[in-house]
C-alpha positions in Angstrom: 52.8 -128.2 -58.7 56.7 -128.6 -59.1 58.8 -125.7 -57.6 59.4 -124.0 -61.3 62.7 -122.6 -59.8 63.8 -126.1 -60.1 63.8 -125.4 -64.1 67.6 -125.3 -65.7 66.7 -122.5 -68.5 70.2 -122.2 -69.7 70.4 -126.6 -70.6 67.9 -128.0 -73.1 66.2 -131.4 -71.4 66.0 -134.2 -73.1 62.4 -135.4 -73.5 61.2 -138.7 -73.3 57.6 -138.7 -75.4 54.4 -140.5 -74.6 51.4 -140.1 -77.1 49.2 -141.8 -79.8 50.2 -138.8 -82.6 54.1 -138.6 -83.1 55.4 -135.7 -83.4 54.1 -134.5 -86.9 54.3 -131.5 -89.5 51.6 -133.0 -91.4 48.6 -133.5 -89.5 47.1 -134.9 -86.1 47.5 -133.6 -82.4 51.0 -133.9 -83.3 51.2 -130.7 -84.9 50.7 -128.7 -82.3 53.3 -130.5 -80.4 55.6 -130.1 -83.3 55.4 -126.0 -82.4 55.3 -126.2 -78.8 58.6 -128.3 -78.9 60.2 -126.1 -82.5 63.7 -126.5 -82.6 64.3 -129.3 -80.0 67.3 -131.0 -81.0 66.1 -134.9 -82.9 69.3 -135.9 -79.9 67.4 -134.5 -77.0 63.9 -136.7 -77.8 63.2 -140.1 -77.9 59.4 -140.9 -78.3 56.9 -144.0 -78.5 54.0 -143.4 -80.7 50.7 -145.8 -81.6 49.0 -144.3 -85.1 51.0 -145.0 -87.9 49.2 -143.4 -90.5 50.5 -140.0 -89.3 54.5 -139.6 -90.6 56.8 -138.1 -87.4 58.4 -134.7 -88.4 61.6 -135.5 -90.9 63.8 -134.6 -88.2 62.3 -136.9 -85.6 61.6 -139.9 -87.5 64.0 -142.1 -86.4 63.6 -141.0 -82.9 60.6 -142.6 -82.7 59.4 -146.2 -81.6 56.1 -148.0 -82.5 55.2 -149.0 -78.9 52.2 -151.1 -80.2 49.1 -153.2 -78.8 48.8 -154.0 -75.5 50.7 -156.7 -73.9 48.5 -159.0 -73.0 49.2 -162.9 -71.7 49.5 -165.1 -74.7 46.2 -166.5 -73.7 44.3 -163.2 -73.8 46.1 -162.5 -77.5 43.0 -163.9 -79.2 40.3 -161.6 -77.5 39.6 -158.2 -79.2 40.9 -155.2 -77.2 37.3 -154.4 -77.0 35.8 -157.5 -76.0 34.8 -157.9 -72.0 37.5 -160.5 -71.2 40.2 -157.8 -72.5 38.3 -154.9 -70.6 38.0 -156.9 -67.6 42.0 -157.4 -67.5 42.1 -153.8 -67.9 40.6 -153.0 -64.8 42.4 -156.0 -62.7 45.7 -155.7 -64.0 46.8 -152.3 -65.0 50.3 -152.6 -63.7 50.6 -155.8 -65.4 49.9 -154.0 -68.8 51.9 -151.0 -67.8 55.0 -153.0 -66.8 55.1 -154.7 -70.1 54.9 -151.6 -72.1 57.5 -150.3 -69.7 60.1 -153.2 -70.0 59.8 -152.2 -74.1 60.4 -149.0 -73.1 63.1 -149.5 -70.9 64.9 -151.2 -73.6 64.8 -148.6 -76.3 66.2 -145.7 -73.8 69.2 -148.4 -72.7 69.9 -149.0 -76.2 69.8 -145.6 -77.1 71.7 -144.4 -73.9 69.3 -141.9 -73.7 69.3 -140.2 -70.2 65.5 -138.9 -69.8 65.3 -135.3 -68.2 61.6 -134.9 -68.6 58.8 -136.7 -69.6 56.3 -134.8 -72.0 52.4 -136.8 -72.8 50.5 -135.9 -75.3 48.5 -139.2 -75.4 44.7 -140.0 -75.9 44.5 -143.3 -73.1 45.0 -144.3 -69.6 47.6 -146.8 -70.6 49.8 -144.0 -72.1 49.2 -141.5 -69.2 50.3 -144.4 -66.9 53.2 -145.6 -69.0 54.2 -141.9 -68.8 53.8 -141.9 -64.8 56.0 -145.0 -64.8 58.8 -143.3 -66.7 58.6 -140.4 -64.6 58.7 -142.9 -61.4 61.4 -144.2 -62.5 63.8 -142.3 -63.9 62.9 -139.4 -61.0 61.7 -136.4 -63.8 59.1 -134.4 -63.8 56.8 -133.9 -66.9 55.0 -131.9 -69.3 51.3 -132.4 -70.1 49.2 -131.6 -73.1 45.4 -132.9 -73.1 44.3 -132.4 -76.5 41.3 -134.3 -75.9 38.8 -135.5 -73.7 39.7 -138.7 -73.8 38.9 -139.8 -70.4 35.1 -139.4 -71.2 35.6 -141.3 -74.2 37.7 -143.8 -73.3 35.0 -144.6 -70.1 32.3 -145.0 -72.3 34.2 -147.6 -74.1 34.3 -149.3 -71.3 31.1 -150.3 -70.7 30.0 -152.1 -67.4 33.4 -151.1 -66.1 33.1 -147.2 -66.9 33.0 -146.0 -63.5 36.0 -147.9 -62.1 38.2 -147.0 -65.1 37.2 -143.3 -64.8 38.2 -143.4 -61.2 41.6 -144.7 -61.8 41.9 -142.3 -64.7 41.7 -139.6 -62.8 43.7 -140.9 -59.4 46.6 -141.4 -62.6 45.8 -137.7 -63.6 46.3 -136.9 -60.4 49.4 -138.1 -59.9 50.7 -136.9 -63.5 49.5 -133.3 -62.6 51.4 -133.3 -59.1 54.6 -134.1 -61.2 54.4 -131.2 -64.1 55.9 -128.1 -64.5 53.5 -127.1 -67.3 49.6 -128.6 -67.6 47.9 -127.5 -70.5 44.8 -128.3 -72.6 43.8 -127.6 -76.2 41.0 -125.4 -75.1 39.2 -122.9 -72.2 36.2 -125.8 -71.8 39.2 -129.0 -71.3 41.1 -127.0 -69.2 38.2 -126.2 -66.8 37.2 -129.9 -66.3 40.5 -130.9 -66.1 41.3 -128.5 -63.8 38.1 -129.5 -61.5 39.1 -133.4 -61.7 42.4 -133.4 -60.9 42.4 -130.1 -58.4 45.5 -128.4 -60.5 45.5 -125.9 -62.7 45.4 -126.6 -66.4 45.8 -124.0 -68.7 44.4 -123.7 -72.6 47.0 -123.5 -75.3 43.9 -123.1 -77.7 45.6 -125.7 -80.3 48.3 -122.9 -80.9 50.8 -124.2 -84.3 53.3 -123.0 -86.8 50.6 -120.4 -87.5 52.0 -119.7 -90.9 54.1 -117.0 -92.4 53.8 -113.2 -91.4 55.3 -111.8 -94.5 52.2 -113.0 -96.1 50.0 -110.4 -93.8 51.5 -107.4 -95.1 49.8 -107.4 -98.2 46.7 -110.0 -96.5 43.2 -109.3 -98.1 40.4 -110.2 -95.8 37.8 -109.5 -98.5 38.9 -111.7 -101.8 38.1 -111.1 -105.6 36.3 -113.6 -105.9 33.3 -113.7 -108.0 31.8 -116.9 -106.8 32.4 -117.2 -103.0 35.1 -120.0 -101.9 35.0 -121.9 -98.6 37.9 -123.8 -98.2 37.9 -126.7 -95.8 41.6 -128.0 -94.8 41.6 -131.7 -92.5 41.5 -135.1 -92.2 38.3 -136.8 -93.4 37.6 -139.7 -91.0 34.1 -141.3 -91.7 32.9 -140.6 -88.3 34.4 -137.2 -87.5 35.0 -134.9 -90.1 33.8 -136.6 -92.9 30.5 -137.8 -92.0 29.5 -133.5 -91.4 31.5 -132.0 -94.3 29.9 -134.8 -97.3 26.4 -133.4 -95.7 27.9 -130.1 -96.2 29.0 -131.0 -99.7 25.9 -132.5 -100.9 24.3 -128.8 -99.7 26.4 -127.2 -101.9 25.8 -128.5 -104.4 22.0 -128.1 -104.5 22.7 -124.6 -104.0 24.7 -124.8 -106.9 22.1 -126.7 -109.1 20.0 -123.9 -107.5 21.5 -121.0 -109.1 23.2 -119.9 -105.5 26.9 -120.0 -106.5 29.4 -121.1 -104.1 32.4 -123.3 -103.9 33.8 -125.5 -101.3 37.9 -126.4 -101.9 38.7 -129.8 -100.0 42.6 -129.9 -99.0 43.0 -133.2 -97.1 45.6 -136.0 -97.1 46.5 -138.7 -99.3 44.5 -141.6 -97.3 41.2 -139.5 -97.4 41.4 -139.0 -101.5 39.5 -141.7 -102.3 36.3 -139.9 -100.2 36.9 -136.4 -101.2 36.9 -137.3 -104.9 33.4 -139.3 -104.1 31.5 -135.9 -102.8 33.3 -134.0 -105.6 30.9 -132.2 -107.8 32.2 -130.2 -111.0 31.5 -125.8 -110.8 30.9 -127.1 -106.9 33.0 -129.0 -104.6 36.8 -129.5 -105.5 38.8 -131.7 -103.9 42.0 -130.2 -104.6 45.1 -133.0 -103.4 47.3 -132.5 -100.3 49.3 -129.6 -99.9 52.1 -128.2 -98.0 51.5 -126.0 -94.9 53.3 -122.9 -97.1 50.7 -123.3 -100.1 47.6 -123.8 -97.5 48.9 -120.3 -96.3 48.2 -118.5 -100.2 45.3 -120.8 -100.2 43.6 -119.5 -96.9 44.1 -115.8 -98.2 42.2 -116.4 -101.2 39.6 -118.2 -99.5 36.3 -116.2 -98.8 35.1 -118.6 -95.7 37.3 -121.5 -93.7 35.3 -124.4 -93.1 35.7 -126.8 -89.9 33.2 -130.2 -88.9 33.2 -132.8 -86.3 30.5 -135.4 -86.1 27.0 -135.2 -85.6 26.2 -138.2 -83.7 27.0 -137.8 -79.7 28.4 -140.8 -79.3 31.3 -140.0 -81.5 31.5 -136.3 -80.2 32.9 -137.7 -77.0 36.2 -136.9 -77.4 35.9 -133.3 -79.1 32.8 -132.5 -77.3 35.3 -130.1 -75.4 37.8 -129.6 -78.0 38.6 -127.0 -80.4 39.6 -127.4 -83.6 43.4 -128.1 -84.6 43.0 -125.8 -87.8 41.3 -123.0 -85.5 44.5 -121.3 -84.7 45.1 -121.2 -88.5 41.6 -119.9 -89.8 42.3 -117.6 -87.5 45.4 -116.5 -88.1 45.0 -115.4 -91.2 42.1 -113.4 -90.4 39.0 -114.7 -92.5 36.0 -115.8 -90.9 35.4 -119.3 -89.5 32.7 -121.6 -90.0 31.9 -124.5 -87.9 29.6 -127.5 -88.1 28.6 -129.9 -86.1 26.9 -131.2 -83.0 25.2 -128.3 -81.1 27.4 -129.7 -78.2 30.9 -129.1 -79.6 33.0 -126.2 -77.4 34.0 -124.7 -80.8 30.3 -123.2 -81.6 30.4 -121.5 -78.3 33.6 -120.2 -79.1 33.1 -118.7 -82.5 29.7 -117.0 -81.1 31.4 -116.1 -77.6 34.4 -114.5 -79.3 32.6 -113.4 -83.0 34.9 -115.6 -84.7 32.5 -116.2 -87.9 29.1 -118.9 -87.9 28.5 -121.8 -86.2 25.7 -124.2 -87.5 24.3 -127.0 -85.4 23.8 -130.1 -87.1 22.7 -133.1 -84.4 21.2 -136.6 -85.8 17.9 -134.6 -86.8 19.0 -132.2 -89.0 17.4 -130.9 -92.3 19.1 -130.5 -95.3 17.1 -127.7 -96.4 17.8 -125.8 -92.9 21.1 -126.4 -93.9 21.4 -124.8 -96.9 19.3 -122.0 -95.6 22.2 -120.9 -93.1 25.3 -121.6 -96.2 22.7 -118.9 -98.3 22.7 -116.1 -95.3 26.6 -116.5 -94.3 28.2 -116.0 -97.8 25.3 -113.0 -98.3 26.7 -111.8 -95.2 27.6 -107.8 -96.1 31.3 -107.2 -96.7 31.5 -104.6 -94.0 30.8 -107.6 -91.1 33.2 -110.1 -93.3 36.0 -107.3 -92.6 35.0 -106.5 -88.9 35.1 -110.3 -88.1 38.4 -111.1 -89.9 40.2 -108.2 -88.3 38.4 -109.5 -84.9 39.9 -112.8 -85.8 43.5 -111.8 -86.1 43.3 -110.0 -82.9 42.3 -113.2 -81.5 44.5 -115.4 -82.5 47.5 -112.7 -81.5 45.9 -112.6 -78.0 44.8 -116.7 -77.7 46.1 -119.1 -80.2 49.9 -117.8 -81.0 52.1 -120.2 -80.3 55.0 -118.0 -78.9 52.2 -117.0 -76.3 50.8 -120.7 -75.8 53.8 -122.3 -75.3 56.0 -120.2 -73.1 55.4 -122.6 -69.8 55.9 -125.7 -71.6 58.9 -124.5 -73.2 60.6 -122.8 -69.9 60.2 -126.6 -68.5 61.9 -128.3 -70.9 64.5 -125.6 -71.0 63.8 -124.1 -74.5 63.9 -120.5 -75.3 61.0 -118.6 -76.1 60.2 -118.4 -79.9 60.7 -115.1 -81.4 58.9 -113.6 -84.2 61.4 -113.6 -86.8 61.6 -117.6 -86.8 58.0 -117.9 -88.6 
């Protein structure tokens, strides 16, 4: 680890940004960024970014370049990224692929005259970990890290016959990235503790801390609602096999129990691309899918809310990547002090961490699951005595005051890049 006496507290640093997720207020890992780095001067950043369907932060937009696919040799252009003649150039030519991105990169900082002070990765790939090692080569910075995945398992799996070779250059790359910080840090205890063990420095959860909504809204917070009929509110993205897969199971439950005489209602908040599916599992006096709404509604929303629902996948093979995650609306849930539930694989860190901390009710849900178990466990948890509800809740916002606050989960990150710490009256 970097001498953190080396730090300049008093100068803001400009940060040169390397991840799949921009920099975003709407959704993605790049939320969580987008409170880790609150207030950084648009001047000071310059970022290259690979998923388009997320919009950047207002403020940031146009700092931001689309870096793109891979650079491969025109006569490579053809294969698929995932077919074995791409993979196998992977593996023989890394520096090849990372110089090419770099040369792009290159170009945008000299056209911008941007002087890099820092380098800050929040990516989801080897190519955007090395391409981040490169910059910091080169420009003689250290960096920033935030894992918000496990992508290294994931992305090793993907590669098939060459899984073992990529892993170990993923981690000798990790390696090297971690030597250079002034601030490592993972979006949860599990991540951080693998991370940790592979690379032989210390990682540190930030628990998937964001703009964790507004604190005039606690003082007159209810924990227990009004409600008549009791409302679980689930607030994501809906990706087919992620969230969505788990939650239209979860939907389809509901409603039975509805049919059934069991009331309950589950309120779907999710964004624009992910309408057309949440109006499919829509069922009227059931499951609502109610639009896309602004982080400052979700906040009213939540309060009113009886249960908040998170999912991941059920199948293993898409649970790589968030096998060790937690949830990015955790911090949120928990915030505003109601209980959490979470579904998915029994493999998924977040169960542990709702039983190990009493956040709420975790229900498994692998490739074998029974419907009827299912709707079972929704009957008991909205039956659950008031008394617990309150106790839980209360529990919840202790948590997230002690875990998950982002003026807490930030403070290393921010001391590196030469930001001051965020105080309570800018919520």
């Amino acid at each position: 680890m970097l001498d953190k006496e080396i730090i300049n507290k008093k100068k803001i640093k400009n940060v040169l940004y390397f991840a799949e997720n921009s920099i975003s207020s709407i959704q993605g890992g790049g939320i969580v960024v987008y409170a880790v780095l609150k207030d950084l001067p648009p001047e000071n950043l310059l970022g290259f970014f690979e998923y388009r369907n997320i919009t950047p932060a207002p403020e940031y937009a146009e700092r931001f370049s689309y870096l793109g696919q891979p650079r491969f040799p025109k006569l490579l252009k053809s294969f698929k990224q995932s077919s074995f003649v791409s993979r196998l150039f992977k593996v023989l030519f890394p520096d090849y692929l990372v110089q090419k991105d770099f040369n792009f990169v290159l170009k945008q900082v000299n056209e911008q005259g941007f002087n890099p002070e820092i380098i800050y990765f929040s990516g989801l790939s080897l190519r955007y970990l090395m391409l981040a090692v490169k910059a910091s080569e080169y420009f003689k910075v250290p960096m920033a890290i935030l894992h918000m995945d496990d992508w290294p398992a994931r992305e090793a799996y993907e590669m098939g016959i060459f899984a073992k070779l990529w892993h170990k250059m993923t981690v000798k790359t990790m390696k090297i990235a971690a030597g250079k910080s002034l601030a490592s840090t993972t979006n949860s205890p599990r991540l951080s503790e693998k991370i940790s063990k592979l690379t032989g420095y210390e990682h540190k959860p930030a628990n998937n801390c964001n703009f964790d909504l507004l604190n005039s809204k606690f003082n007159s917070m209810q924990i227990i609602t009004d409600n008549q009929i009791p409302v679980i509110t689930y607030a994501g993205a809906m990706n087919s096999k992620l969230q969505g897969e788990t939650l239209e199971i979860i939907a389809g439950a509901i409603s039975e129990l509805n049919s059934e005489d069991v009331k309950v209602h589950l309120n779907i908040y999710t964004s624009w691309q992910f309408a057309p599916r949440a109006n499919l599992i829509s069922v009227p006096d059931a499951v609502s899918y109610k639009g896309h709404v602004s982080r400052e509604k979700l906040t009213d929303i939540y309060i009113n809310s009886d249960f908040l629902l998170t999912t991941v996948t059920f199948n293993p093979v898409n649970l790589l990547l968030f096998k060790n995650s937690l949830s990015t609306k955790l911090s949120e849930y928990l915030c505003v002090g109601k209980p959490v539930i979470s579904v998915g694989h029994p493999d998924w860190h977040l169960h542990e961490y709702i039983n190990e901390n009493n956040c709420g009710f975790a229900i498994f849900m692998d490739e074998n699951y029974k419907r009827a178990a299912i709707k079972e466990q929704i009957k008991r948890l909205i039956m659950t005595p008031k008394e617990e509800l309150t106790k839980i809740g209360l529990n919840n916002r202790s948590l997230w005051e002690k875990a998950h606050d982002v003026r807490v989960m930030s403070k290393d990150t921010r001391l590196a890049i030469g930001l001051n710490e965020i105080k309570l009256m800018e919520y």
